[in-house]
N, C-alpha and C positions, 0 to 999 in steps of 0.2 A: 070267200075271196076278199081280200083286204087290197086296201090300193096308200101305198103312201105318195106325195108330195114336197117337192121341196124348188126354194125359188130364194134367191138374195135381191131379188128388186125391194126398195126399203117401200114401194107403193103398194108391195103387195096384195097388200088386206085394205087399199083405201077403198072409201064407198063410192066415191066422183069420179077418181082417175082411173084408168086403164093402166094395167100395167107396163113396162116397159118390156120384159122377159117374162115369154109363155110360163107356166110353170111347165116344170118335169116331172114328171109322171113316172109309175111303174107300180107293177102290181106282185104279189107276192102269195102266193098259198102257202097254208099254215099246215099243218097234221098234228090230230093231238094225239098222243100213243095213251093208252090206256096202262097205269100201272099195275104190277100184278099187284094180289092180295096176298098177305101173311097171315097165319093163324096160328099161333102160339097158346102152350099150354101146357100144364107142370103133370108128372106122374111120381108118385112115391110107388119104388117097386125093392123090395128085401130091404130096407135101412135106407134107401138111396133116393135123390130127387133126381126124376130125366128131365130135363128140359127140353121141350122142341119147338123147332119152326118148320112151318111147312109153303112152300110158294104156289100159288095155284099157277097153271099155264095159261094163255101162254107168258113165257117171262122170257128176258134176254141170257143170253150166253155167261152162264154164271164160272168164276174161275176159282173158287174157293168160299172157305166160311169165318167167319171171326166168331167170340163170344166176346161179351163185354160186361164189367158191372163199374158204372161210373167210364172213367177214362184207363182203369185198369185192364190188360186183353188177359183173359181167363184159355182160351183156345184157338187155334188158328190150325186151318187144313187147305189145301189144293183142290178138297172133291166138286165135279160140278156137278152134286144131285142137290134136286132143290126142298131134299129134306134133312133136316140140320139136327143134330141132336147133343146138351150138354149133362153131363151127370156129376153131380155132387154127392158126397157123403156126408152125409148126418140129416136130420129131421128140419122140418121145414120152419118150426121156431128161430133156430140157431144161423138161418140162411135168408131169411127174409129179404126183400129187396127188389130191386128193376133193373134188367139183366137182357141187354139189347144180342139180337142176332145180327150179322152185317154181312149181307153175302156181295161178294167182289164182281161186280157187276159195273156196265158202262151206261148209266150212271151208278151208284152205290145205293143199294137197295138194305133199308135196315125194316128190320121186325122187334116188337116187344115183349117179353115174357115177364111179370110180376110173382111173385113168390109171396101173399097175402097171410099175414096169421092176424090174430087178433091179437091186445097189447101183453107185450112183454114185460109188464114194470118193475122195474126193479128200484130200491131206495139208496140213495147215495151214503148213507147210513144207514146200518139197522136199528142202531142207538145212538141218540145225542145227548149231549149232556150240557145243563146250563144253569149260571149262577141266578137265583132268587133275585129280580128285580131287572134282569140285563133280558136282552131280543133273544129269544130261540126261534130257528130257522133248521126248518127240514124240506129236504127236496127227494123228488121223486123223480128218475126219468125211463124212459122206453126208446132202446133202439132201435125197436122193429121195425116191419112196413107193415101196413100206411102209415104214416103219422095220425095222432090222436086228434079226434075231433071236439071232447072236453073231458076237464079232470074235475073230480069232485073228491075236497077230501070230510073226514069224520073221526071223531073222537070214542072208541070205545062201544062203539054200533049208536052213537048218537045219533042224532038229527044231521045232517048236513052242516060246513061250517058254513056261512056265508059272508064273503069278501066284504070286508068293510064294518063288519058287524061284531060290538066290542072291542077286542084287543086283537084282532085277529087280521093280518094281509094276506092275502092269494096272487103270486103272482105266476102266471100257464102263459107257457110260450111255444106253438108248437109240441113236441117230445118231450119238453121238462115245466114242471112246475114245485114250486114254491110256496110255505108257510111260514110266516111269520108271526109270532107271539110276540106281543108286546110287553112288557114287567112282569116276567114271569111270575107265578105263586106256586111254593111247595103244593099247597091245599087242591090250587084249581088245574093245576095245567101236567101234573104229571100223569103219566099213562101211557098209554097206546095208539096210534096216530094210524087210519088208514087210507091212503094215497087210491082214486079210484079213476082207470081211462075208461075211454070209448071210442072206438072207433068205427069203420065199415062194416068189418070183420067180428065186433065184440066183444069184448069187455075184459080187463084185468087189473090186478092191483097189486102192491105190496104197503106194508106195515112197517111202522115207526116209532120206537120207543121212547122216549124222552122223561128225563129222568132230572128234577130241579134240586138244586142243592142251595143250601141255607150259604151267606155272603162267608159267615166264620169258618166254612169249612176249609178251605186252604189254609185258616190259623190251629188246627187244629194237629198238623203234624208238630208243627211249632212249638207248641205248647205241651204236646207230648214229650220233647226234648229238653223242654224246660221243666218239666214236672219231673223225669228223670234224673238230671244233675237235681235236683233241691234234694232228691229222695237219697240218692248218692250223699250228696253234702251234710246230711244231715244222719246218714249213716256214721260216716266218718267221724262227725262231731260228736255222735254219741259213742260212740271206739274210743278215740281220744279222751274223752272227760271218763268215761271209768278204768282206763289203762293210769292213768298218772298217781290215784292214789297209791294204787298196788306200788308203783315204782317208787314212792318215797319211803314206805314202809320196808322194803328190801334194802333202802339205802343206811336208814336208820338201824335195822340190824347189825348192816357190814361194820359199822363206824362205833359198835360198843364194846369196851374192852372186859376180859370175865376177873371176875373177883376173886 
């Protein structure tokens, strides 16, 4: 039992005077209701994920069910049973996620179903490509659930790189992380790069090529094109200078008169 009070004499809390106005009184009982419980849980049956929620009793006068992933509603029905069920197609890689049940209830009673794989990495590049001396930067991300709890990447089944060490930056932000080479070298940095999560669930990676080219190489079409007209020009030039003797020698015949 709870009792509240209330009183405007401004003496009310003095420690010497007496108040002027009794307080008022009144007392109030509480009731706590006990909320029901939800238990949520995925099944993969022929290709397909079920989803369900289940309410234990007792529960309020339920008037329907929602499905939810984020702020988008995937399902919505009128049943008032207080077992809920959603089905997707396709495998649980491609569906990952938090995927609320909301049964239409007074007040609104929601439930959570998690959809867990271990990471999905994929590289936002398969191959990059960078000039000799300039930043190469490869990034790796995962959209799955859960989010990653660390990335490690490596060179070619090397050693671990580690952030900060040599020429090398790591920058992991949640789901994507980042490598950065600093002045690239044909000799040291080309190869194979591989991007490595971790999460609750497990472990996954993808691979990254990177491929360094020498500063000349953009001169190289160029110069292709220049070495073709000189080869052309220089055709010609040789055309021309043995074409003209011939033609002075057929002139000189035309112009002799016979004896």
């Amino acid at each position: 039992m709870y009792e509240c009070r209330a009183s405007n004499d401004p003496d009310r809390n003095h420690l010497s005077k007496s108040p002027k106005v009794k307080w008022i009184r009144s007392q109030a009982n509480i009731f706590v209701i006990e909320r029901p419980d939800i238990k949520g849980h995925v099944t993969e049956v022929s290709g397909k994920l079920v989803l369900a929620c289940n309410m234990t009793a007792p529960h309020p006068a339920i008037g329907g069910h929602e499905w939810l992933r984020g702020d988008k509603v995937l399902q919505t029905d009128a049943d008032s049973s207080a077992f809920t069920t959603y089905t997707i197609e396709g495998k649980k890689e491609e569906h990952s996620g938090v995927y609320e049940c909301v049964y239409k209830t007074s007040p609104v009673i929601k439930g959570q179903v998690n959809i867990s794989v271990p990471p999905q990495v994929m590289a936002y590049k398969k191959s990059e490509h960078g000039n000799e001396g300039d930043t190469g930067v490869l990034t790796c991300k995962n959209p799955s659930f859960p989010p990653v709890n660390s990335w490690t990447w490596y060179k070619n089944g090397q050693e671990p790189i580690i952030n900060g060490s040599g020429r090398y930056i790591i920058k992991s932000s949640g789901n994507k992380t980042e490598l950065r080479i600093l002045k690239l070298s044909i000799e040291e940095d080309t190869g194979d790069y591989h991007c490595n999560a971790t999460n609750s669930d497990g472990f996954g990676g993808a691979m990254v090529n990177l491929r360094v080219r020498s500063r000349l190489a953009a001169l190289w079409p160029f110069l292709g094109i220049v070495a073709e007209v000189l080869i052309l020009v220089t055709i010609i030039f040789i055309y021309e200078k043995r074409r003209k003797p011939d033609e002075v020698l057929d002139d000189d015949d035309g112009g002799s008169a016979p004896l």
